[in-house]
C-alpha positions in Angstrom: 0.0 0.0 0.0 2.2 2.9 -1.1 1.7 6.4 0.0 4.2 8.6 -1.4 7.9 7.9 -2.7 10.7 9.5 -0.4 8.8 12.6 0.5 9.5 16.0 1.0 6.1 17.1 1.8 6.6 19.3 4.4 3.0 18.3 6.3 3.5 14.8 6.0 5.4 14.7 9.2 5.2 10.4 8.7 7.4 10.4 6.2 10.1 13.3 6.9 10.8 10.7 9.9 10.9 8.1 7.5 13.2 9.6 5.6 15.2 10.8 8.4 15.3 7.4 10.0 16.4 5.7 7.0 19.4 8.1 6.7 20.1 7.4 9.9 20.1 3.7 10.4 21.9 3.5 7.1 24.8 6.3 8.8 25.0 4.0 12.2 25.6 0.5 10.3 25.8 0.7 6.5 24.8 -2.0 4.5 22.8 -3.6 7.7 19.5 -4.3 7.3 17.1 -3.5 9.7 15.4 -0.9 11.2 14.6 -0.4 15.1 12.0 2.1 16.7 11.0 2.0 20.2 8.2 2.7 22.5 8.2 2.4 26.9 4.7 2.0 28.4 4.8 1.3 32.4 2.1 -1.1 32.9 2.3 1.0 36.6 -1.9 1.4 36.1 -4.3 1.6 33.0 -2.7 2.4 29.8 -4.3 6.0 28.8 -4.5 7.5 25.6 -1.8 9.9 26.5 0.7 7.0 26.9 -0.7 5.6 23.0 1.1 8.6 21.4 4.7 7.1 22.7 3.1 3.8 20.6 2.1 5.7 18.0 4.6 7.8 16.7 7.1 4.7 16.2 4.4 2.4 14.8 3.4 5.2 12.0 7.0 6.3 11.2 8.1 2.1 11.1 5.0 1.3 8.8 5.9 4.3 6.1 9.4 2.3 6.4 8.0 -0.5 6.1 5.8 0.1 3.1 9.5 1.6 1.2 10.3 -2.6 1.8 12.8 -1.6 4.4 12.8 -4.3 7.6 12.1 -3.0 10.4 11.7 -3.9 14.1 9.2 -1.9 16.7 9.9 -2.4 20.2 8.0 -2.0 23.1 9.3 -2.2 26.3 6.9 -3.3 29.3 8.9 -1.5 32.2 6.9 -3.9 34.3 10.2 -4.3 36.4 9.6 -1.1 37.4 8.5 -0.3 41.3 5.3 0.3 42.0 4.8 3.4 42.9 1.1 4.7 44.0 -2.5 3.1 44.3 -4.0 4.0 41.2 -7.0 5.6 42.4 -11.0 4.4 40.2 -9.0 1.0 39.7 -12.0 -1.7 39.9 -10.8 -4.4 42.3 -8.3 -2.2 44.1 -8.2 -0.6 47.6 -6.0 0.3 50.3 -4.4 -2.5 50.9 -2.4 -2.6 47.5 0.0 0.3 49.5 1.4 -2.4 51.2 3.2 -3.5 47.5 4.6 0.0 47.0 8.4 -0.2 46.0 8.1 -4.4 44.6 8.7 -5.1 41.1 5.1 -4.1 39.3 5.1 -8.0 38.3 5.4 -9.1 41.7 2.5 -6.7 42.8 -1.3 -9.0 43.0 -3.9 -7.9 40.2 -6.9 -6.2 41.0 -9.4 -8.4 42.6 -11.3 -10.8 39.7 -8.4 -10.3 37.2 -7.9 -13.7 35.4 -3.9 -12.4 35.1 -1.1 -13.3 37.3 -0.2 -10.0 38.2 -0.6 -6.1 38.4 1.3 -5.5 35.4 -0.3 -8.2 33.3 -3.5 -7.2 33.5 -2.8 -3.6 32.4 -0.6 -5.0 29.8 -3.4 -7.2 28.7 -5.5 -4.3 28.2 -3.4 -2.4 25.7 -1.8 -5.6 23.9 -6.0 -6.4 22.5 -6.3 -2.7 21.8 -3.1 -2.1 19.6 -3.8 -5.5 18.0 -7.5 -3.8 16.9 -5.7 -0.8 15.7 -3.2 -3.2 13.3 -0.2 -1.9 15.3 2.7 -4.7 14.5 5.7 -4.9 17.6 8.0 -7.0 19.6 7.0 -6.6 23.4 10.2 -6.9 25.9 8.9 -7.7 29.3 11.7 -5.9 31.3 11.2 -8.1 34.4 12.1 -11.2 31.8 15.2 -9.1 30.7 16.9 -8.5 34.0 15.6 -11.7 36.1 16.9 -13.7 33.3 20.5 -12.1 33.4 20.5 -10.6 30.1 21.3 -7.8 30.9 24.3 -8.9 33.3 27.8 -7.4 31.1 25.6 -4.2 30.8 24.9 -3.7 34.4 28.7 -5.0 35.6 30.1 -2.2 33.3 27.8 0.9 33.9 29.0 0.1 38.2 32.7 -0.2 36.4 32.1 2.7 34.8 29.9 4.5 38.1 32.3 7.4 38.1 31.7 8.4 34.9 28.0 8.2 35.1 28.0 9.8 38.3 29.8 13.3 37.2 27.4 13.1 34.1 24.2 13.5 36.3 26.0 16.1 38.5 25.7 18.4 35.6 22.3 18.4 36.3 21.4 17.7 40.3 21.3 21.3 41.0 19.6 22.8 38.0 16.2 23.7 37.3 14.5 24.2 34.0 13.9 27.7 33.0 10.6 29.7 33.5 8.7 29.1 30.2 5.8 32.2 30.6 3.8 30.7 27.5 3.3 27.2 29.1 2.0 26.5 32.1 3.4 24.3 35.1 2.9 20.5 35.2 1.7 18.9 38.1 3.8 15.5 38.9 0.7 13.6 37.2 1.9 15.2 33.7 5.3 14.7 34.7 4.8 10.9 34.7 2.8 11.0 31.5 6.0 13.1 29.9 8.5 10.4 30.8 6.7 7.6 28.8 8.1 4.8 30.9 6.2 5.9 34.0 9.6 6.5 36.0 9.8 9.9 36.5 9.9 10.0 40.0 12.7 7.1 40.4 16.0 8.5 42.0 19.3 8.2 39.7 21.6 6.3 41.9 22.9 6.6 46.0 25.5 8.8 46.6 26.0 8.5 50.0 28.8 7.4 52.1 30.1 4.4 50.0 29.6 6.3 47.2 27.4 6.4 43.8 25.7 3.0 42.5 23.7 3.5 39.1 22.1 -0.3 40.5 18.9 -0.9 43.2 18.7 -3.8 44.0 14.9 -5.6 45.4 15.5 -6.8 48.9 15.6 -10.6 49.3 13.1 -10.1 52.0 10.4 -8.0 51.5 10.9 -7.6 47.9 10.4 -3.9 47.7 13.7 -1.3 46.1 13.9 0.4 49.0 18.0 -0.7 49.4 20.7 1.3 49.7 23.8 -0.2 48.5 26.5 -0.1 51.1 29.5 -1.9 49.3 30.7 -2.8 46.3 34.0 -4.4 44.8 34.6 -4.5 41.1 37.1 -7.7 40.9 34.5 -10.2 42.5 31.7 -8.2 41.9 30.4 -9.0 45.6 27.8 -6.0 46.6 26.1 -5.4 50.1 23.1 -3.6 50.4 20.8 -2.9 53.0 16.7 -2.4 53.3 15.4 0.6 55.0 12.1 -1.1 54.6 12.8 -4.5 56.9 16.3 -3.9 57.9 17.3 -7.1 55.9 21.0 -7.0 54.2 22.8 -9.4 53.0 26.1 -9.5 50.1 25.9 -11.0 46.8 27.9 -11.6 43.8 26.2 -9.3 41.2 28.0 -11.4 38.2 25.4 -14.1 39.5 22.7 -12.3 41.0 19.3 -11.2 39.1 17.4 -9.4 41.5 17.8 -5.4 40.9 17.4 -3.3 37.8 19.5 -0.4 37.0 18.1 3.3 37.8 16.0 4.6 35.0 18.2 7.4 33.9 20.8 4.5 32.9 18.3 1.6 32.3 17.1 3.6 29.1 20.1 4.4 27.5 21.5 1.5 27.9 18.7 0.0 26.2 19.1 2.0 23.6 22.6 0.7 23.0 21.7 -3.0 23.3 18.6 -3.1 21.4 20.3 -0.4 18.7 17.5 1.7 18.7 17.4 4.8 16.2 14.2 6.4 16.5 12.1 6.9 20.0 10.0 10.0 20.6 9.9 11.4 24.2 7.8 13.2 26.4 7.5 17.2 26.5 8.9 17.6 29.8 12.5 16.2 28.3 13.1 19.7 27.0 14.2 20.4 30.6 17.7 20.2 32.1 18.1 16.6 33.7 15.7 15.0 31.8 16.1 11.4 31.2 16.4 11.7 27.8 19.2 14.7 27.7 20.9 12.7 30.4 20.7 9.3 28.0 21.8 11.3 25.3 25.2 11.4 27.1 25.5 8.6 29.0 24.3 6.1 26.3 28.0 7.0 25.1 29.4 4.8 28.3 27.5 1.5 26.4 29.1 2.2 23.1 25.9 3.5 21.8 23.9 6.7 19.9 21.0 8.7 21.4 17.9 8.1 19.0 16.4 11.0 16.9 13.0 11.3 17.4 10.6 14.1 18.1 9.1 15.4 21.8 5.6 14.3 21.3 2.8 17.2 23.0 0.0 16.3 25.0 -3.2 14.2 24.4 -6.3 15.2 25.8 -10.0 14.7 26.2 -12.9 16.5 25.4 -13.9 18.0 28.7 -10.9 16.9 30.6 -7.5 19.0 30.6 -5.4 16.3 31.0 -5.0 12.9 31.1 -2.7 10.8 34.0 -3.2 7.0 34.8 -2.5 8.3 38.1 -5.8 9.9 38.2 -9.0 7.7 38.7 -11.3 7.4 35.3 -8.8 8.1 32.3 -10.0 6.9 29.2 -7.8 3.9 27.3 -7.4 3.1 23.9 -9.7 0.3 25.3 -12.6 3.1 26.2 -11.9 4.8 23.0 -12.5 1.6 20.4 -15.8 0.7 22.4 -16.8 4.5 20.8 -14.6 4.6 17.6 -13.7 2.2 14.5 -10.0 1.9 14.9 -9.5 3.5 11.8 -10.6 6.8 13.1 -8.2 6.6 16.0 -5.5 6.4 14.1 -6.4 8.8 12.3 -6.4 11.0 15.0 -3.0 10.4 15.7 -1.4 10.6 12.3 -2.6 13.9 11.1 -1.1 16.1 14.0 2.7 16.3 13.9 4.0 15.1 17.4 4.7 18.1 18.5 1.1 19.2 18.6 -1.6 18.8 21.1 -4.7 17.3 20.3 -8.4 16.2 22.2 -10.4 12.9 21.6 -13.9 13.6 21.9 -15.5 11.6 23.9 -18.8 13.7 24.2 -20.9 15.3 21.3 -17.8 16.4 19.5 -17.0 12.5 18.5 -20.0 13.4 16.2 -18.3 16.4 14.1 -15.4 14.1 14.0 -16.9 11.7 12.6 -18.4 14.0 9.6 -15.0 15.6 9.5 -13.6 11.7 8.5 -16.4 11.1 6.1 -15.9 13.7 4.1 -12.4 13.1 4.1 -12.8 9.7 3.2 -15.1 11.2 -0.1 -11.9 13.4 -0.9 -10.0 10.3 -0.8 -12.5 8.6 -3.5 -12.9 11.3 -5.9 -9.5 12.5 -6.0 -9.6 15.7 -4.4 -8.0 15.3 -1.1 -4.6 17.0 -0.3 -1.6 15.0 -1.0 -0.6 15.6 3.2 -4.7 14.7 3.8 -4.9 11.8 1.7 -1.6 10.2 3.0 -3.0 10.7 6.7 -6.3 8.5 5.6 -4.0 5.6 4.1 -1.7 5.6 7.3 -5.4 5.3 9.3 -7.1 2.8 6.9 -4.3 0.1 7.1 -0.4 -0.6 7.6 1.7 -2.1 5.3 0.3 -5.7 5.9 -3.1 -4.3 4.7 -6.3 -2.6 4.9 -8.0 -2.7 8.7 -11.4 -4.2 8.5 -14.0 -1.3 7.6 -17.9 -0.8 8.2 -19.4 -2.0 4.3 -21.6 1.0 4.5 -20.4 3.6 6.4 -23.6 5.8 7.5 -23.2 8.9 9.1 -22.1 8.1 13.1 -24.2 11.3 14.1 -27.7 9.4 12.3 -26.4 6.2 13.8 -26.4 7.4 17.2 -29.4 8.6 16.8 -31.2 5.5 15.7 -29.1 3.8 18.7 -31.0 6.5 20.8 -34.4 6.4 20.1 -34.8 2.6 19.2 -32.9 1.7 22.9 -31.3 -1.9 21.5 -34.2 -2.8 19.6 -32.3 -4.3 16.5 -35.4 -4.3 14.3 -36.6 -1.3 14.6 -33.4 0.3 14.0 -33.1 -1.7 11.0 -36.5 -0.8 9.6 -35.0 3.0 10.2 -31.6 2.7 8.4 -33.8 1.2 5.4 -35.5 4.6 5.0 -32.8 6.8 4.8 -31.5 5.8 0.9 -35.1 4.0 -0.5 -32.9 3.8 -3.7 -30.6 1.6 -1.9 -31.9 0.4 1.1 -29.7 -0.8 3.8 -30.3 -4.8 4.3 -28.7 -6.0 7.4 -27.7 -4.1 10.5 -24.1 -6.1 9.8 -23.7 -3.6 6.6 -23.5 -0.9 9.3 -21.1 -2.8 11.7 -18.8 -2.1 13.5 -19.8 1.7 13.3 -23.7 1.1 14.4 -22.4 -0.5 17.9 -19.9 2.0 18.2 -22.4 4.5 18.0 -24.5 2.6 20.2 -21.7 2.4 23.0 -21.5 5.9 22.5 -25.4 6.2 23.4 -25.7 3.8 25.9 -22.0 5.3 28.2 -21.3 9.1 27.1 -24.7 10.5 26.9 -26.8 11.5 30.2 -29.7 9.7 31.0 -31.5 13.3 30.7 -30.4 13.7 27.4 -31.4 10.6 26.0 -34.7 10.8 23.6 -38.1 9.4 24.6 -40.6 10.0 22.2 -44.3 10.8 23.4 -46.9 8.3 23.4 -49.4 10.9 23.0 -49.8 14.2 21.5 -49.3 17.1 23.2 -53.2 18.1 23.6 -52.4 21.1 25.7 -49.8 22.8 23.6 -51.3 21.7 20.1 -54.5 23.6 21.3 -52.7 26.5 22.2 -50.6 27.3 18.8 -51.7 30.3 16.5 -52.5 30.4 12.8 -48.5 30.4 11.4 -47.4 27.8 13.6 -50.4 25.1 11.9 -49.4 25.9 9.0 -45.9 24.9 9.7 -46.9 21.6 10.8 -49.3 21.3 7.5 -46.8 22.3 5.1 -44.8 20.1 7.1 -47.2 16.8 7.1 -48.8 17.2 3.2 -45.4 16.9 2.1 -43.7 14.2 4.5 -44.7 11.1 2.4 -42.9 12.7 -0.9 -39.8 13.5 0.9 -39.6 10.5 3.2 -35.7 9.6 2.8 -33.1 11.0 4.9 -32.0 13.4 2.1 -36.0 14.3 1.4 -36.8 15.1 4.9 -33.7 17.5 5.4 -34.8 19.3 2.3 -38.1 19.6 3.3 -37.9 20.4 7.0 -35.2 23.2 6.0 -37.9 24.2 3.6 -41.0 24.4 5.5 -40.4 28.3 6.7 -39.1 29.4 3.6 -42.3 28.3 2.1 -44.3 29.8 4.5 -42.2 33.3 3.8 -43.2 33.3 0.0 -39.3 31.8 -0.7 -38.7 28.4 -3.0 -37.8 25.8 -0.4 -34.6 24.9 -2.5 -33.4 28.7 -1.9 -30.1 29.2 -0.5 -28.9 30.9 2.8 -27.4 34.0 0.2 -31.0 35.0 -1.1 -32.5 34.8 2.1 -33.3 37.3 5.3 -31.4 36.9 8.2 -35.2 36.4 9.8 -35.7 33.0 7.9 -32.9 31.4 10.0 -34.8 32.8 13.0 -38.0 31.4 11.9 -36.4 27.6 11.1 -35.0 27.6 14.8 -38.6 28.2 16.0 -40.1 25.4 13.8 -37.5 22.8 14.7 -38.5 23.7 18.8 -41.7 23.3 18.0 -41.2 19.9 16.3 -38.9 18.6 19.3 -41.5 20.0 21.7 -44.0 17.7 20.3 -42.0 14.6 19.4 -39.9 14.7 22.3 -41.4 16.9 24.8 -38.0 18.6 25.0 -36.6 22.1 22.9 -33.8 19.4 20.8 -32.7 16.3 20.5 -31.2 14.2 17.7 -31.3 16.2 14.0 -35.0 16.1 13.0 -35.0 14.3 9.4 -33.4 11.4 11.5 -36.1 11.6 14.1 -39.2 11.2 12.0 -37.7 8.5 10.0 -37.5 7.0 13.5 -40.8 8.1 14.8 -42.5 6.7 11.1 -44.6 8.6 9.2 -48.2 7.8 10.7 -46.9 8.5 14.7 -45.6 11.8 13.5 -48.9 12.6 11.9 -50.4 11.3 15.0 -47.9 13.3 17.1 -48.4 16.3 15.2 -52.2 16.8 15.7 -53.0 15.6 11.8 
């Protein structure tokens, strides 16, 4: 599935990286082949749509590579050797008593009560593994906990405490200074600080320094199994190290050439990942613009492994419509899980691939999924006839599939905003809703709710979970005696003009036309007239007929766009409903 040929298309931010990384792998080992991106998710809590962006990023820039017929590898590390740091707070399953874990490996921590996985970080993992597999995102998961308790990593660690010294006077650079005052953006609080590090680390120390001296290593006490050690001794020729627990006074010495129980700090673990794993391209959080972040930090220290500092962009913020910002740390965060119940993967990806990293975006969760939507469809159109942007079409082809091919799509793709509106007013009853969709094109009439599927459930979870029960629409039983009784002479004629020609216009594209058309009738215009040769009253007048209608369909002043409704309602109700 080509997009474009080696691009210099300023906009299509995919594939300057792609051309970038290329370059680069090429420069680092010529004639290898082989590509390798990288991603870090902490599996410290749920995965949130903040945290996909770290996925993201790689996975779009490896599948343009990919698609040129370069190989190419995407990692993603589970730092689920990490400590656990907090109690998640909204976690289902979860309550106080998971403080007693804090500071144990995150795969040593139970998960959440009626999990069917072994442990904490396997059922978060779990979680975002089924969503990235919906959104056709292809990579090699590392389980760091298998890495280190396995000894792979054993040379690495024996040469960064050979090599402590060096490490240490890097990160004194930076232990006493502070990023500078940026006036156009505004503090983060320590939740966005998390989200900014990617692997969910942030608040990790880099290493003792006390009396024995600096150790870039931590080990997990043999006891209580929890990080809070300080190393107390350490000889390079046997490699025999003493630490202590400050947690349950255990200590004991071990050979670290044999010993599997510790992890390096994180401002050393990543870079010296990089240099194992040869890693070219990894994006990084905003907050790595500062002084002392762990990626300026790696970028030098990855030089003690023998290795290069990725390129890759800082990616921005991802937020939610309604909410500011997004931490697992915070109860209620929407996953990529959340999002897929809503959304055809398509459109999330979408979502993703059309902002450069650099630049903040919302996914709607409330009405604005709806404009989405129609922004998508008509994209899609542009797509078909030819007329999209060459920056706008490559977008859609990097959300509609990968290299390994198109993502299943909905066969008929109705408008989500109609959708949810059947999915309202028929409240899960399948043939109903059917008999609805049926109507709206008589020309070619919808079959089988499966033509609509996935994007009629997804509009349906978007009913049944985003929308408040008080905004939901009932439709009345009975007319409104009361307030049909009390209309005046213009307002029956609305409704006549309104009835006498519902039968002739009774499609979704009929209805619109009419209903729009109704008070330009009734103010001696054409109903086909356009908003240019009309008065600024007529768009007064239309807003007082559609209140009117929703008044006496749905008791309320609106509710889901009116053509949609009285397909809903069918055509003898309505007449009913409308005093006829």
């Amino acid at each position: 599935m080509p997009i474009v040929a080696q691009s210099t298309e300023t906009t299509d931010w995919v594939s300057r990286f792609a051309d970038e990384v290329i370059a680069e792998s090429e420069r680092r080992a010529p004639g290898k082949p082989g590509v390798v991106v990288a991603s870090g998710l902490s599996p410290s809590g749920p995965i949130h749509l903040g945290n996909l962006r770290e996925v993201m990023t790689p996975h779009l820039v490896a599948d343009e590579v990919r698609r040129r017929g370069h190989e190419v590898r995407h990692l993603i590390s589970w730092d689920d050797y990490d400590r656990y740091r907090k109690v998640p707070a909204g976690v289902p399953g979860v309550d106080e008593s998971w403080a007693e874990h804090i500071g144990k490996p995150l795969t040593s921590v139970p998960a959440p009560k009626g999990s069917p996985h072994p442990n904490w970080a396997e059922h978060f993992k779990a979680a975002m593994v089924d969503s990235l597999a919906e959104m056709g995102v292809e990579f090699d998961g590392i389980s760091q906990t298998a890495q280190y308790t396995s000894g792979v990593y054993r040379e690495q660690i024996l040469h960064a405490m050979k090599h402590r010294r060096d490490i240490d006077a890097i990160l004194d650079q930076y232990r006493t200074k502070k990023a500078p005052a940026k006036k156009s953006q505004k503090p983060l609080d320590e939740a966005e600080l998390e989200a900014a590090e990617g692997s969910g680390a942030a608040a990790e120390d880099d290493g003792s320094s006390g009396s024995a001296g600096y150790f870039p290593y931590k080990p997990y006490c043999g006891n209580c199994e929890k990080d809070l050690t300080t190393v107390t001794a350490y000889d390079d020729d046997s490699t025999e190290l003493t630490y202590a627990c400050t947690a349950c006074g255990f200590s004991e010495t071990v050979r670290l050439s044999e010993f599997n129980r510790g992890k390096l700090v994180w401002k050393v673990d990543w870079p010296m990942r990089w240099a194992y794993e040869g890693v070219v391209f990894e994006p990084s959080g905003v907050d790595h613009s500062s002084p002392g972040s762990s990626f300026q930090v790696g970028g030098q220290i990855v030089g003690i492994f023998g290795g290069e500092q990725p390129i890759g962009p800082m990616y921005a913020f991802v937020g939610i419509s309604g909410m500011a910002k997004m931490s697992s740390s915070k109860g209620g965060v929407p996953t990529p899980a959340d999002a897929l119940k809503i959304m055809e993967p398509q459109l999330l990806r979408w979502l993703y691939a059309r902002r450069r990293p650099n630049q903040s975006f919302k996914i709607a969760f409330d009405q604005e999924i709806q404009r989405l939507y129609d922004e998508w469809d008509r994209l899609d159109a542009k797509v078909a006839d030819g007329s999209a942007l060459p920056a706008d079409a490559a977008a859609h082809a990097r959300a509609v599939g990968t290299a390994a091919g198109e993502l299943p799509r909905t066969p008929r793709p109705l408008p989500y905003r109609t959708l949810a509106s059947v999915a309202d007013i028929t409240a899960g009853h399948e043939d109903q809703a059917l008999r609805i969709l049926g109507e709206l094109d008589p020309a070619n009439p919808i079959a089988s709710l499966d033509e609509a599927r996935p994007r009629y459930d997804k509009a349906e979870a978007w009913i049944n979970t985003h929308v408040p029960a008080d905004q939901r629409t009932i439709v009345r039983q009975e007319p409104d005696a009361e307030l049909l009784k009390s209309l005046d002479e213009p307002s029956r004629q609305s409704l006549r003009l309104l009835l006498d020609g519902l039968a002739d216009h009774w499609s979704l594209d009929g209805l619109t036309h009419h209903v729009y058309g109704v008070p330009k009738v009734q103010a001696g215009f054409p109903a086909d007239a356009t908003p240019k040769e009309l008065p600024p009253e007529i768009k007064t007048a239309q807003r007082t007929f559609f209140a009117l209608l929703y008044h006496l369909l749905v008791g309320r002043d609106t509710g889901p766009r009116l053509p949609t409704l009285l397909l809903a309602v069918g055509q003898d109700r309505v007449r009913r409903l409308l005093g006829a």
